[in-house]
C-alpha positions in Angstrom: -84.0 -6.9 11.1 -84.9 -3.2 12.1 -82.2 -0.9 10.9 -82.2 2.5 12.0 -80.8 6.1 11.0 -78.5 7.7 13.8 -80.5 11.1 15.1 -77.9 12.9 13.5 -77.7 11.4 9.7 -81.3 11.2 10.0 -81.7 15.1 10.9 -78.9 15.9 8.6 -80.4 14.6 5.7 -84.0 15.7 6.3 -82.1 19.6 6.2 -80.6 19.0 3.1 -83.4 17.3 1.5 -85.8 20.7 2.7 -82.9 22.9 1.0 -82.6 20.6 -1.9 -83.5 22.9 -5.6 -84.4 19.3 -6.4 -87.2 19.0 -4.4 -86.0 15.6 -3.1 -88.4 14.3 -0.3 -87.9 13.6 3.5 -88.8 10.3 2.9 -86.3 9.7 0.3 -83.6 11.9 2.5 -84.1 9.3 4.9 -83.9 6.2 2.6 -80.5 7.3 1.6 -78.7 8.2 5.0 -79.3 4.1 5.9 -77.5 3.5 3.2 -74.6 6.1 4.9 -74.4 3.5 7.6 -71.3 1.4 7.5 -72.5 -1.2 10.4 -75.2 -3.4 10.7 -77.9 -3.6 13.3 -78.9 -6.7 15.4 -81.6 -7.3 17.9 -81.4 -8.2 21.7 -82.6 -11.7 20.5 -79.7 -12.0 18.1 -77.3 -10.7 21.1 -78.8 -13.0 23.7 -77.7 -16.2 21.2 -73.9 -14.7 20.5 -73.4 -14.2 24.3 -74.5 -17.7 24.8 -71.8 -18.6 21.9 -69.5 -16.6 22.5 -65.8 -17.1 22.0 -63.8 -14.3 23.3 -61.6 -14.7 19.6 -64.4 -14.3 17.5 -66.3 -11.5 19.0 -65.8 -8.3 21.6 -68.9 -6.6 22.8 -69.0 -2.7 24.1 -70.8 -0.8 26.4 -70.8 2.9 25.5 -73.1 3.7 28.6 -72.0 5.8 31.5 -70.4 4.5 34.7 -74.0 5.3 36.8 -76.0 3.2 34.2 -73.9 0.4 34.5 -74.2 0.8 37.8 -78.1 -0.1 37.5 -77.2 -2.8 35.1 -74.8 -4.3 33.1 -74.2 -7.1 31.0 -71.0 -9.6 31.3 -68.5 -9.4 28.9 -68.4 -6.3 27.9 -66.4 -3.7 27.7 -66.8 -0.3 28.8 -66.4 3.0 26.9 -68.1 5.9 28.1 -68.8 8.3 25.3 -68.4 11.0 27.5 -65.0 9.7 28.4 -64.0 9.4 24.2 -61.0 11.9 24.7 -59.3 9.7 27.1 -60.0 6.1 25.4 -59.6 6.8 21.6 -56.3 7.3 21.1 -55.7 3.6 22.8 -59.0 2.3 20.3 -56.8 -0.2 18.4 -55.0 -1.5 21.3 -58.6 -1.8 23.3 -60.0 -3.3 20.4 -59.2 -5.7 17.4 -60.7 -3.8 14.3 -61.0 -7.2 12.4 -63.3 -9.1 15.3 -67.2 -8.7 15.4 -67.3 -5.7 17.3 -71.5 -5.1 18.8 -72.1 -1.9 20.9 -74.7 -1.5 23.6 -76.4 1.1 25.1 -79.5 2.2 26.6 -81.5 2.6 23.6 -79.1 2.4 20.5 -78.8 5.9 19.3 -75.4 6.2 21.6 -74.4 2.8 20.1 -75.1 4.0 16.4 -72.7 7.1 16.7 -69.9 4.3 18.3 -70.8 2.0 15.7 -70.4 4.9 12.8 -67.2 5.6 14.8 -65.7 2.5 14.6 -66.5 1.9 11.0 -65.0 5.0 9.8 -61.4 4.1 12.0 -61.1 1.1 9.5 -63.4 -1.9 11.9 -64.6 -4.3 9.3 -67.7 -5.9 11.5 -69.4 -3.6 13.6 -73.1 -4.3 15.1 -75.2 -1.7 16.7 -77.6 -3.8 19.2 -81.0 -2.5 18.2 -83.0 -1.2 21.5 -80.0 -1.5 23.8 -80.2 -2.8 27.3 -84.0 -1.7 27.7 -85.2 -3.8 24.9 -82.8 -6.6 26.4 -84.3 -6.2 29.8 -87.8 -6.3 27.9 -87.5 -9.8 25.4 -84.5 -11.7 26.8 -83.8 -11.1 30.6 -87.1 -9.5 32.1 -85.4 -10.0 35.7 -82.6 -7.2 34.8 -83.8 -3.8 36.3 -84.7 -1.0 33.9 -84.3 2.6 34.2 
């Protein structure tokens, strides 16, 4: 498994490691913001097996992709949740979502789906999954017939 800073944690620490009196190293700045993540990262593989197993009480999947990228492709069962759009769908996040269920979150690469999946965990959900590569790496290993973009 491939586990990944978000941009931001990543840049974040980097800055505080070069202002550090400490003389603490990027490297090591980077080493500790994975262990800032509160999620878990899985690959396309890993999501093409649950969406062959899934049961719709033990898992929910989200799309945090815009409306025009679904529009090129989208994968069923899941549900969508524009980023762009987070001021109209967050205060309903516990009524859209069960915060105990396996919760994985898709997007185009999986920086989008990092932020979401920091999200999430910080608003109290226990099993959150950011899908490593997003829907281009799923359209590259599992379903080479989806389009890409």
């Amino acid at each position: 498994m491939v586990v990944r800073a978000p941009a931001t944690v990543a840049r974040c620490s980097v800055n505080i490691a070069n202002d550090s009196p400490l003389g603490f190293s990027a490297k090591l700045a980077l080493q500790l913001s994975y262990k800032l993540m509160n999620f878990t990262e899985i690959t396309v593989t890993e999501l093409a097996a649950k969406l062959a197993a899934n049961n719709d009480e033990q898992c929910q999947f989200v799309d945090v992709r815009e409306p025009q990228e679904l529009a090129i492709v989208a994968l069923p069962g899941f549900i969508n949740l524009p980023l762009s759009e987070h001021a109209d769908w967050s205060p309903e996040i516990y009524t859209r979502l069960d915060k105990d269920l396996a919760t994985f979150v898709l997007c185009h690469h999986g920086m989008r789906s990092a932020q979401m999946c920091q999200w999430l965990s910080d608003r109290g959900f226990s099993q959150v999954s950011n899908i490593s590569g997003g829907i281009d790496a799923y359209s590259r290993h599992v379903d080479a017939s989806l389009p890409k973009y």
